[in-house]
C-alpha positions, 0 to 999 in steps of 0.5 A: 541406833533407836531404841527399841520403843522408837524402832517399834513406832517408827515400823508401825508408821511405816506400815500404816503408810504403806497400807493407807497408799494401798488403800488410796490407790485401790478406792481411787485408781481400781475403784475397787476399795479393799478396805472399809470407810470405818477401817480407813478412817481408823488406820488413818486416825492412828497415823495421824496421833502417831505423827504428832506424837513423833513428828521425827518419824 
């Protein structure tokens, strides 16, 4: 089992994938963006540092 720190990060990454998809699905498929540029853009921006910094996530 992870620890705590890893157990945190990895949920994160978790939830900012699911809500980048939800995102994605809704700016491209409904073309009725829930979320603005500036929020994406910074959401995404957390996903990738995240993944750098655990690639094993």
């Amino acid at each position: 089992m992870g620890d705590n720190s890893t157990d945190d990060t990895a949920a994160r990454v978790q939830t900012l994938r699911s809500q980048l998809q939800a995102a994605s699905y809704a700016y491209y498929v409904l073309d009725a963006p829930d979320l603005p540029d500036e929020v994406y853009d910074r959401l995404y921006r957390e996903l990738q540092d995240l993944e750098v910094a655990h690639p094993e996530l």
